[in-house]
DOPAMI-107100 format. One line per 4 residues: their letters; for each residue x, y, z negated of C-alpha. Coordinates in Angstrom, 2 decimals, m for minus. Last residue first. Layout:
N
a = X:Y:Z; ...
// end
This chain:
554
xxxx = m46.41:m25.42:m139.09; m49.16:m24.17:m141.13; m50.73:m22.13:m138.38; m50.84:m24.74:m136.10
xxxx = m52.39:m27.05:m138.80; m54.86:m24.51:m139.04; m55.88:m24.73:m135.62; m55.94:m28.30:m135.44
xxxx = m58.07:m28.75:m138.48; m60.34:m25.88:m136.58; m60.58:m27.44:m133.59; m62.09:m31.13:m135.30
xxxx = m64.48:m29.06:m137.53; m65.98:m26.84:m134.25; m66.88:m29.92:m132.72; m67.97:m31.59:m135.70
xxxx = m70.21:m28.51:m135.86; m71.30:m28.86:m132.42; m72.63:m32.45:m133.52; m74.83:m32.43:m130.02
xxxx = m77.70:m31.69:m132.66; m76.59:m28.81:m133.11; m76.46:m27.65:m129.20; m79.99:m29.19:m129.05
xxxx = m80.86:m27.08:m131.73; m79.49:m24.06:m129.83; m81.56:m24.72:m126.36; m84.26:m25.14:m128.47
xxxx = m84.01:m22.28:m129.76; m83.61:m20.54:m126.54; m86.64:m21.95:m124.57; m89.04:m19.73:m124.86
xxxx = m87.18:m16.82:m124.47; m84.76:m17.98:m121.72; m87.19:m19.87:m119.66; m85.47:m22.52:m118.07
xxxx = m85.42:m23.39:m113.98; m85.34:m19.68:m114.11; m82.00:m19.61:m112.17; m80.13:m18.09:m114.63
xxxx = m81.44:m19.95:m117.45; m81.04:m23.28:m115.37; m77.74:m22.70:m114.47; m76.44:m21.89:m117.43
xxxx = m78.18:m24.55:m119.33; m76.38:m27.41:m117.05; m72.69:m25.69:m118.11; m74.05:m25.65:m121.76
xxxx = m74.98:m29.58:m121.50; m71.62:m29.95:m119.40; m70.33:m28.01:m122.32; m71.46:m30.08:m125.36
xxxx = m71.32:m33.52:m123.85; m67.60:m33.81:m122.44; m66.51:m32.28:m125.94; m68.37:m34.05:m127.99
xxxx = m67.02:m37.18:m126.13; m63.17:m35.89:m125.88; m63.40:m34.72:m129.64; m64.40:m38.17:m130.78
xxxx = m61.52:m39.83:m128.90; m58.94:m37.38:m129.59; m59.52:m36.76:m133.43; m57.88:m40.62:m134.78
xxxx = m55.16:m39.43:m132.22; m54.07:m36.41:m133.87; m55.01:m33.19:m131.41; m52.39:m30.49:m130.70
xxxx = m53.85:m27.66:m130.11; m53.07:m24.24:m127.36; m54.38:m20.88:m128.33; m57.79:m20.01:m129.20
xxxx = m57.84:m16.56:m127.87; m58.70:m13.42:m130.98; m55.57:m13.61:m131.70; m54.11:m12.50:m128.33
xxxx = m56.85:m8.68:m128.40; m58.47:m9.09:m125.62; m57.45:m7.96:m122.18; m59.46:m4.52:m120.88
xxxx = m56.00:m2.03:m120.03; m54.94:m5.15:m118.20; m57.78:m5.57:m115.41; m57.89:m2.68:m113.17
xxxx = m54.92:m0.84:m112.90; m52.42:m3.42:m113.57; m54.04:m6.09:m112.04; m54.14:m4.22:m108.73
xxxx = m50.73:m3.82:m108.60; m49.82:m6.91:m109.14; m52.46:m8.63:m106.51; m51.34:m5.82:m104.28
xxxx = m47.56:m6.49:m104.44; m48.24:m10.13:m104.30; m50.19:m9.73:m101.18; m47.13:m7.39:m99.54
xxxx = m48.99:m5.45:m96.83; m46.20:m4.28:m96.13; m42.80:m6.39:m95.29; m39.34:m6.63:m97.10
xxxx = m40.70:m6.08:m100.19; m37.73:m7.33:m102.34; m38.57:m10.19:m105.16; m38.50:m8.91:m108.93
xxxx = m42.36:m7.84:m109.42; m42.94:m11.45:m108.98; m39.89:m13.08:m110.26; m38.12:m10.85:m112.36
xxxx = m40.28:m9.11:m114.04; m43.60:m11.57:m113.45; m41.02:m13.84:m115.44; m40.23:m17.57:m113.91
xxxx = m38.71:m20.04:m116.81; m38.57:m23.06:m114.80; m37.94:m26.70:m115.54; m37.83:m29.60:m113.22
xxxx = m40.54:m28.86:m110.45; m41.45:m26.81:m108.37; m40.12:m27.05:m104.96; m36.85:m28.96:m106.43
xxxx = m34.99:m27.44:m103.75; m33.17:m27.63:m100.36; m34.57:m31.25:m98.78; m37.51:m29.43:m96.99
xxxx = m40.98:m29.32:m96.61; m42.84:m25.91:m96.57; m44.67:m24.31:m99.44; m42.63:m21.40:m100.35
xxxx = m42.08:m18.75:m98.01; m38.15:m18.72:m96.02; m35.68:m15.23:m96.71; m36.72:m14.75:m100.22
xxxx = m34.69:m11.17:m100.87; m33.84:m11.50:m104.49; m33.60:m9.24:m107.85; m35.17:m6.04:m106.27
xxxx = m34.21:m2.77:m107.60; m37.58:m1.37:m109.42; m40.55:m0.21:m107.41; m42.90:m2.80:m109.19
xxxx = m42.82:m5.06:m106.13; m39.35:m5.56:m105.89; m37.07:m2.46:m104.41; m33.94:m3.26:m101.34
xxxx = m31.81:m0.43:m102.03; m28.95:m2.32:m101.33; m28.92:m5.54:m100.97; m30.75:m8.62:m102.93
xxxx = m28.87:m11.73:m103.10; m30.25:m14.30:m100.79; m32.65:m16.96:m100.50; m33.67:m19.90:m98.45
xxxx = m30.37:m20.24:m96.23; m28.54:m17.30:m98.07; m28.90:m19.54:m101.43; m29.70:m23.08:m101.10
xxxx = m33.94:m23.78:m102.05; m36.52:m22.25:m103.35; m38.26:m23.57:m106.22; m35.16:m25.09:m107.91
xxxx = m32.71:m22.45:m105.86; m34.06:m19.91:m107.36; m34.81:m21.09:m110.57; m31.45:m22.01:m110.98
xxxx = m30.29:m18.86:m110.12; m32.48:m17.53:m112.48; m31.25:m19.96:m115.46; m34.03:m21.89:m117.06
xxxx = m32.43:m25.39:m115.43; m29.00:m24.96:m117.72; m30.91:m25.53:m120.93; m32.53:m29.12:m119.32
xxxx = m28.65:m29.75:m118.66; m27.61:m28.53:m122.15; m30.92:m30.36:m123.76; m29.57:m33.59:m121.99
xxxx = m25.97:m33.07:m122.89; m26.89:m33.21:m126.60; m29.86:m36.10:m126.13; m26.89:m38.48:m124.50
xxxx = m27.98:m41.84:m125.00; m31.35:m41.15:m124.21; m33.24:m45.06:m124.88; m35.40:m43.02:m127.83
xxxx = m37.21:m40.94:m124.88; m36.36:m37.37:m123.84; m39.37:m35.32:m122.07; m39.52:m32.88:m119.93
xxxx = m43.12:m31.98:m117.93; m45.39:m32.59:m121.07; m46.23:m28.72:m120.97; m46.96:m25.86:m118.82
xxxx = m46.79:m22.49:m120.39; m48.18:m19.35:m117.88; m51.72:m19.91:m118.71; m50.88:m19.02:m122.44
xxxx = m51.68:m15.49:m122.17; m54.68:m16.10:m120.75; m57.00:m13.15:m119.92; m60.64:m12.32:m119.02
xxxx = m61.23:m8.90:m118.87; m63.23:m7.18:m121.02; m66.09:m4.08:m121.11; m67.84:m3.95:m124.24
xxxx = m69.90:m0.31:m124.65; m73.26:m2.38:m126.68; m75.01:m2.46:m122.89; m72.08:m3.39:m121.06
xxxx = m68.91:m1.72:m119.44; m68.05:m3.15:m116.20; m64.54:m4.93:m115.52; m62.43:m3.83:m113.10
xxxx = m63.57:m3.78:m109.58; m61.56:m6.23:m107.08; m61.23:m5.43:m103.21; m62.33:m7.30:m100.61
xxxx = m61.07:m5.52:m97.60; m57.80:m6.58:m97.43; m58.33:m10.41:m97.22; m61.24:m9.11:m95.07
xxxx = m58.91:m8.61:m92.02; m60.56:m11.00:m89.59; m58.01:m12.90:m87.91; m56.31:m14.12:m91.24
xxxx = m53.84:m12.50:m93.29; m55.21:m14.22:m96.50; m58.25:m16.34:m95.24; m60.97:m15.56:m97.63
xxxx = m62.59:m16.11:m100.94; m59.62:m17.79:m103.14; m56.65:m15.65:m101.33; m58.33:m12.82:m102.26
xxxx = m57.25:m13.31:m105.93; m58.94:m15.00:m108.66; m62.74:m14.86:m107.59; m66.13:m13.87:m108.16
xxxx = m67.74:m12.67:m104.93; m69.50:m9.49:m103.97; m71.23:m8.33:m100.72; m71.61:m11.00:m98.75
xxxx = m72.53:m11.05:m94.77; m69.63:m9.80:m93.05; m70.01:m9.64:m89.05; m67.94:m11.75:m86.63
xxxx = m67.77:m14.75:m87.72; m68.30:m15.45:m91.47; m64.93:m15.34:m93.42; m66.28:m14.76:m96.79
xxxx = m69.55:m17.16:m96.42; m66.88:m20.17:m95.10; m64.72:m19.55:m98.44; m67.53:m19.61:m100.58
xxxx = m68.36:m23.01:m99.16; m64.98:m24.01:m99.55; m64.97:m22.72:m102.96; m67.75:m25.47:m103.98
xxxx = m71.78:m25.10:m103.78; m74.05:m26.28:m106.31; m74.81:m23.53:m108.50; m73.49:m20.43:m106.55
xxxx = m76.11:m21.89:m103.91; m78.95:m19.96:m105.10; m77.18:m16.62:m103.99; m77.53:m13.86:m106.79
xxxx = m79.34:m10.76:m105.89; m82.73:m12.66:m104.87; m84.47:m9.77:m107.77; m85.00:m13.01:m109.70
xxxx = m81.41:m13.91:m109.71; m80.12:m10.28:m111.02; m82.76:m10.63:m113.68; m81.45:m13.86:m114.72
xxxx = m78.14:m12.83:m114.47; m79.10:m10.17:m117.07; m80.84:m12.56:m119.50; m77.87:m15.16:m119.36
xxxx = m75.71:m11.50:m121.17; m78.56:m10.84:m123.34; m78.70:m14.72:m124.58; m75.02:m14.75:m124.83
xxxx = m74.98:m12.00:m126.85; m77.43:m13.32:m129.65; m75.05:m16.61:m129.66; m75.10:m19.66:m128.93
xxxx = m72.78:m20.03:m126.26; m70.03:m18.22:m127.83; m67.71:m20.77:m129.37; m66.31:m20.47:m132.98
xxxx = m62.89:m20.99:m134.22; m62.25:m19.10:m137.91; m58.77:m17.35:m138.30; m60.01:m13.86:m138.48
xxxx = m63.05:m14.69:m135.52; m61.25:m16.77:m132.76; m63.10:m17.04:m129.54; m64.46:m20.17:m127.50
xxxx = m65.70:m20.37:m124.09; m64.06:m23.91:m123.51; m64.06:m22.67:m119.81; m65.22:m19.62:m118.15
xxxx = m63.16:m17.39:m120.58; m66.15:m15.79:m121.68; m66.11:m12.83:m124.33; m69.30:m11.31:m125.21
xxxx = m71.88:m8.55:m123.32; m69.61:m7.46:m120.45; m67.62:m10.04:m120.61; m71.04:m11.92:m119.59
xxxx = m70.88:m10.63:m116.07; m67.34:m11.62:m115.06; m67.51:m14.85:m116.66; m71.13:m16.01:m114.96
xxxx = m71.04:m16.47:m111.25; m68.02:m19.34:m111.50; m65.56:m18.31:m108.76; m62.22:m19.49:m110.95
xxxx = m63.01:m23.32:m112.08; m64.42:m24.05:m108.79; m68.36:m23.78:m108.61; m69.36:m21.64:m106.51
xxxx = m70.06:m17.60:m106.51; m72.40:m15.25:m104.65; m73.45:m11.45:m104.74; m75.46:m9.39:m102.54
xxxx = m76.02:m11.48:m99.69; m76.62:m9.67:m96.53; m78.67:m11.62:m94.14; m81.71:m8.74:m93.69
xxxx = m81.02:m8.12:m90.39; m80.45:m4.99:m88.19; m77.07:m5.62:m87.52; m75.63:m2.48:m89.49
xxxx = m73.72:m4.34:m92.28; m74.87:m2.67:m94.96; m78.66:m3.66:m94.24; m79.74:m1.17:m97.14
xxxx = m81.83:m3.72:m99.21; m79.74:m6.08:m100.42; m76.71:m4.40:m100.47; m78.26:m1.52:m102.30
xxxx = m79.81:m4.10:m104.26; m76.04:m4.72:m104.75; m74.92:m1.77:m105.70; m77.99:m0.52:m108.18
xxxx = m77.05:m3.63:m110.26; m73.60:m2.80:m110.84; m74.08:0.49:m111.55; m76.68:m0.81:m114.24
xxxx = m73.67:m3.19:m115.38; m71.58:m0.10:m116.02; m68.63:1.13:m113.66; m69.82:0.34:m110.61
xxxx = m67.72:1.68:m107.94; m68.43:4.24:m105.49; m71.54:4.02:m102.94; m71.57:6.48:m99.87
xxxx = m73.80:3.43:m97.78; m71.00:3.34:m95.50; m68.33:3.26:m98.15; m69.67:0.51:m100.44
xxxx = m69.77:m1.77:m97.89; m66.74:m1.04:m96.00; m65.36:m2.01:m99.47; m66.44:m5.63:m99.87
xxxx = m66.69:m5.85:m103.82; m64.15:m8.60:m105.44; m65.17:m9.66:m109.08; m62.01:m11.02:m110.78
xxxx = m62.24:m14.01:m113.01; m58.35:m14.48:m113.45; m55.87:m12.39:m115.62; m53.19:m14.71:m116.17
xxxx = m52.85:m15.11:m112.46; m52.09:m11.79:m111.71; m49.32:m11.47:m114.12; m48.00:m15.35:m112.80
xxxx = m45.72:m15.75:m115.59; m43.72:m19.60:m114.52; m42.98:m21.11:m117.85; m42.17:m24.88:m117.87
xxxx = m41.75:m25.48:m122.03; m39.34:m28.62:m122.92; m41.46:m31.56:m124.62; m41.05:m32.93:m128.04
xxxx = m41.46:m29.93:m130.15; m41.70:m31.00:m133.67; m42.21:m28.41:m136.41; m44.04:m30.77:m138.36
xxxx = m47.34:m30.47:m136.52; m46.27:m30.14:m132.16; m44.48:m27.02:m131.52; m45.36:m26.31:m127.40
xxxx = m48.03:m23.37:m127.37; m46.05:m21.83:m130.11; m42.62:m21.41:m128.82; m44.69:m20.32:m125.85
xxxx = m46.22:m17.18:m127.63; m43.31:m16.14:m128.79; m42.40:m14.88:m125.35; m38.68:m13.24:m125.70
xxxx = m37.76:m14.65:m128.88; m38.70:m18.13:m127.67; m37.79:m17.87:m124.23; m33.93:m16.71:m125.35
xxxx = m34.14:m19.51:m127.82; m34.64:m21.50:m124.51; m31.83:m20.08:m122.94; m29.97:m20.86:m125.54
xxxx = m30.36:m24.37:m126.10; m27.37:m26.58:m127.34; m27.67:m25.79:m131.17; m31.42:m24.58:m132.19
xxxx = m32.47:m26.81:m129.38; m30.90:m29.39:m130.57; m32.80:m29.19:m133.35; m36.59:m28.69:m132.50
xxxx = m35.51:m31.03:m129.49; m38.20:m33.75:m130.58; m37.49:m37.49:m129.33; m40.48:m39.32:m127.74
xxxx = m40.55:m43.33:m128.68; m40.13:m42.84:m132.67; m43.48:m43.65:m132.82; m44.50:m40.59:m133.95
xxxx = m43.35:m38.84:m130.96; m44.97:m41.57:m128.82; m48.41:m40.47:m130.80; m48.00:m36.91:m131.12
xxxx = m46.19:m36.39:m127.22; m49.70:m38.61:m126.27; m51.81:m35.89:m128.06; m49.89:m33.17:m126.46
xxxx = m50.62:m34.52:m122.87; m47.80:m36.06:m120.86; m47.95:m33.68:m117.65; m45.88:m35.81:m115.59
xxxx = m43.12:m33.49:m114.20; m39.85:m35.27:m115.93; m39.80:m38.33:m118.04; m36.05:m38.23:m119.31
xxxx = m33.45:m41.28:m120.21; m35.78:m44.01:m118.39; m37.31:m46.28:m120.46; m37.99:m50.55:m120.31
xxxx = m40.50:m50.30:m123.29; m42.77:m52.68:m121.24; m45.47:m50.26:m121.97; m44.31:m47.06:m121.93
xxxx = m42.54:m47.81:m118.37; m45.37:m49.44:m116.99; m47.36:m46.40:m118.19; m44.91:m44.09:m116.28
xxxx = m45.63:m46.09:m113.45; m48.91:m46.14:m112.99; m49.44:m42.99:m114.01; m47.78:m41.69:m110.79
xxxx = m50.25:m42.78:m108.66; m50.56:m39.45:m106.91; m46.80:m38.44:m106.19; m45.80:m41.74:m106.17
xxxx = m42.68:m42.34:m108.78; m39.48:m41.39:m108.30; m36.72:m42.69:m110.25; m33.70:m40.65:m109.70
xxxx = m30.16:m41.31:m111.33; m29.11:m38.25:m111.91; m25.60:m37.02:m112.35; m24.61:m34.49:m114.84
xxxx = m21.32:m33.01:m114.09; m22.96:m29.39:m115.21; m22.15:m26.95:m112.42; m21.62:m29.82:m109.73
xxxx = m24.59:m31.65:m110.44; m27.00:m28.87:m110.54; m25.84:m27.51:m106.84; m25.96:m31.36:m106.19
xxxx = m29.72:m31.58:m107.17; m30.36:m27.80:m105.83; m29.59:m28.93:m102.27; m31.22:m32.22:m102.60
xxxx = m29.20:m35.73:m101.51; m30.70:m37.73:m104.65; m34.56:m35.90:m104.67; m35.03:m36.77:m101.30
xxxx = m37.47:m34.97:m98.85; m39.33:m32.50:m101.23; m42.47:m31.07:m100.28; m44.68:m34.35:m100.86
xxxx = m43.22:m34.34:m104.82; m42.87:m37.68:m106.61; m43.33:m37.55:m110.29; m40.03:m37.98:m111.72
xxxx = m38.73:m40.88:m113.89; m34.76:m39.82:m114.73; m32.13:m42.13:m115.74; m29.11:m39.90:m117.07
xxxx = m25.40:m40.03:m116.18; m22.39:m38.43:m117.53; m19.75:m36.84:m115.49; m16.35:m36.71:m117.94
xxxx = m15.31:m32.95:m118.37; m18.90:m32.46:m120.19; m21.40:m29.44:m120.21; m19.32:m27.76:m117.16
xxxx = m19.30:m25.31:m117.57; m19.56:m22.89:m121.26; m22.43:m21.05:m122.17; m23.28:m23.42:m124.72
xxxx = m20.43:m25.25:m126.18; m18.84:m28.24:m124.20; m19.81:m31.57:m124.88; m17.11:m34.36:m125.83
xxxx = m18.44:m37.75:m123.99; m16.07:m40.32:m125.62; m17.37:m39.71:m128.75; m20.66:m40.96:m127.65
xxxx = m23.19:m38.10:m128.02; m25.15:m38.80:m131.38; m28.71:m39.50:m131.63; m31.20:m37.73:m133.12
xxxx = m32.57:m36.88:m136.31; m36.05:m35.58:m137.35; m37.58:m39.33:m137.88; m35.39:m42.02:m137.64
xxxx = m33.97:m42.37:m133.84; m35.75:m45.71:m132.71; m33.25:m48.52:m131.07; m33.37:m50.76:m134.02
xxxx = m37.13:m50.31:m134.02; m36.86:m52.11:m130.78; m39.28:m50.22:m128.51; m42.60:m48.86:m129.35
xxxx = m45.12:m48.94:m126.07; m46.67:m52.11:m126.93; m48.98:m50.90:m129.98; m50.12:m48.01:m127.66
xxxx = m51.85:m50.69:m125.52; m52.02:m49.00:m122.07; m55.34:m47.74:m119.77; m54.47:m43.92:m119.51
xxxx = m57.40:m41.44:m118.26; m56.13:m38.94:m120.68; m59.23:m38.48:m122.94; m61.05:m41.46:m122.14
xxxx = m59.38:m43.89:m121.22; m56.34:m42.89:m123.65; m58.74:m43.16:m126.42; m59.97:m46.46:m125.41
xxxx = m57.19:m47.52:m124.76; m56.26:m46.88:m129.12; m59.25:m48.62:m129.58; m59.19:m51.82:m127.66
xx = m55.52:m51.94:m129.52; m57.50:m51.59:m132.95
// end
């Protein structure tokens, strides 16, 4: 059984511990939807009300280390948090790349830390510790000590149900940072000059789209006298693959799982009549020497280095999720601005979708309370605290008027509204100010994107929002028709991690070839789908739909 239960963790979550060790002293274990009381001589104050205790309380926190943070002890926003809450931290920080490591010595040897923050403890593992006893669920305190996370709840329901574990257990705070643009990702970006010196306007329809790039192809766009244009290429990376764009056209693709939800009923796409038109169109588009041969094989550099050739551009169109994914965002040559995205094309039955996550905003496993928590009421009032804007401003950015300031007057965000913050430093650099990041965040597109003054033009995030609006959101999908987030039992994980792993690197393979020509697409179809049955796809499907119900059940 314990050469199981790694195996499990080896395989899905790349964790090598004995589950059996990680319980601690069943003594210590909270029973099952209770938790442990605040000492009585640690009275916490009601919600809303600073500091949560009179008496400074301390918690043991295991951290993921972060390369853009100096020293998590002397940080701006750590004292900024300490002295509006009197919670002191005790920091353990782990490596920022062998973090598993540690956090599986610490499962293992049942020697715990109060919280486990930033680790990205999969739902399956909150399931099995929770279970245990080892994970405490804050469906209750929440409910008393948390209302800024109510406030999440009622205001993006959606995340309340990302995060709730079967039984109403949610053992892991939500992270929510709403990147609009981001939700909204397999973008198809058309160099402009292009289109405007051969008089071309935007496809609109997949034959539009096919007369633009043999125009590309064939019209020497780009004036040298050569025929080095390349119509349209992609890569690899998990957001320039060649075929989402194209095949939302014809059926919904999400570029990953590629699975859809039919009145409660999971099924994937792949093997269906759609699918086949949708492969049969790329294959046409290959044929014609439209499509790049190295979208297969090559990775986003690659793409990257095609984008920003010297001197004269040489592709036409590109699948990516913002500009800053193809090309060299106010870079020397200027095409950050000059690839521009076209909304999605209408196909041959009148579908025309964009591919959207609702749910790619919700992180989860990054706050967890363990059974040693002494103080789970003043925990979920501190973890409350961090979903505060100010605390997310100084979290992510740093000590206000150093990183940040109050917006002044007439100063408009993105959208045109009154701005909620001038940032005064960019993100990314190193400094000892903020979290950069990390602890918990609950970052709106209102207030946070669309919220920060313009205080320069061109404003990326002001195009990539504005953008977005025009040309992507009117096409989302309808949210129940997206296979939301699903927790996994254990006794599911290891099956579903091989079917999975075998099913869509088979489907991933078949793409290619199809496209290509490697595989003919009418002769070899139903084999193509037999093999897909015989890969236990309906185990597949079984295992997602037991999860999916239970969802709905909870």
């Amino acid at each position: 059984m314990r050469k199981r239960l790694a195996l499990v963790w080896t395989i899905v979550f790349c964790f090598s511990l004995l589950l059996s060790a990680c319980s601690s002293d069943p003594g210590e274990t909270a029973k099952e939807g209770e938790s442990k009381e605040t000492p009585n001589a640690t009275k916490v104050n009601p919600p809303g009300q600073y500091p949560i205790v009179n008496e400074k309380v301390k918690l043991k926190v295991l951290v993921r280390g972060n390369s853009l943070v100096e020293n998590f002890n002397t940080n701006g926003y750590t004292k900024w948090l300490e002295n509006k809450t009197n919670v002191q931290v005790e920091w353990i920080v782990t490596d920022e790349k062998n973090y598993l490591e540690q956090l599986n010595l610490a499962l293992s040897s049942g020697d715990l830390p109060d919280v486990i923050m930033n680790m990205g403890i999969s739902p399956e593992q909150q399931m099995v510790y929770g279970e245990q006893g080892v994970f405490v669920s804050f469906t209750e305190l929440i409910d008393k000590y948390g209302p800024n996370t109510k406030k999440i709840f009622q205001e993006m329901p959606e995340v309340k149900d990302a995060i709730t574990a079967p039984g109403n257990k949610i053992y892991s705070l939500p992270y929510v940072n709403e990147c609009y643009h981001c939700s909204m990702n397999f973008k198809m970006y058309v160099y402009k000059p292009w289109l405007d010196k051969l008089g071309l306007k935007e496809p609109t329809t997949l034959d539009e789209y096919y007369q633009m790039l043999k125009a590309f192809k064939e019209k020497d766009p780009n004036g040298n006298g050569k025929a080095d244009e390349i119509p349209l290429v992609g890569a690899t990376g998990s957001r320039t693959l060649i075929d989402p764009f194209i095949m939302n056209s014809f059926i919904y693709d999400d570029g990953m799982k590629r699975m859809i939800v039919n009145n409660d009923k999971i099924d994937v796409v792949y093997n269906k009549p759609e699918w086949k038109e949708g492969l049969k169109y790329l294959n046409k588009l290959y044929k014609e020497g439209l499509i790049a041969p190295q979208s297969f094989t090559q990775d986003d550099a690659g793409l990257k280095k095609i984008a920003e050739n010297p001197d004269i551009a040489i592709a036409g169109a590109m699948p990516a999720h913002s500009p800053s994914t193809i090309t060299i965002v106010e870079g020397p040559s200027g095409r950050w601005l000059e690839y521009q995205p076209i909304a999605p094309l209408k196909g041959p039955s009148g579908k025309q979708t964009s591919f959207w996550n609702p749910y790619d905003k919700i992180r989860t496993g990054n706050f967890i309370m363990t059974n040693a928590n002494k103080y789970p009421e003043v925990t979920m009032r501190w973890a409350d605290t961090m979903y505060e804007f100010e605390a997310n401003l100084y979290s992510n950015f740093g000590v206000e008027n150093s990183a940040w300031s109050k917006p002044q007057p007439g100063d408009l965000g993105r959208d045109g509204q009154p701005a909620k913050y001038r940032l005064l430093i960019p993100f990314g650099r190193v400094q000892n100010e903020g979290w950069a990041q990390y602890g918990l965040n609950y970052r709106t597109d209102k207030d946070w994107y669309a919220g920060q003054a313009v205080l320069k033009l061109p404003d990326k995030e002001k195009m990539y929002y504005e953008i977005t609006k025009k040309n992507y959101e009117p096409f989302i999908p309808g949210i129940k028709t997206l296979v939301p987030p699903l927790f996994f039992p254990p006794s599911d994980s290891q099956v579903l991690a091989e079917l999975d792993k075998t099913i869509n690197d088979y489907v991933k393979t078949m793409i290619a070839r199809f496209v290509t020509g490697d595989a003919d697409i009418d002769k070899e179809w139903n084999n193509y789908v037999s093999t897909l049955d015989k890969m236990n796809i309906k185990k597949y499907l079984e295992i997602y739909q037991k999860a999916y119900d239970a969802k709905l059940k909870k």
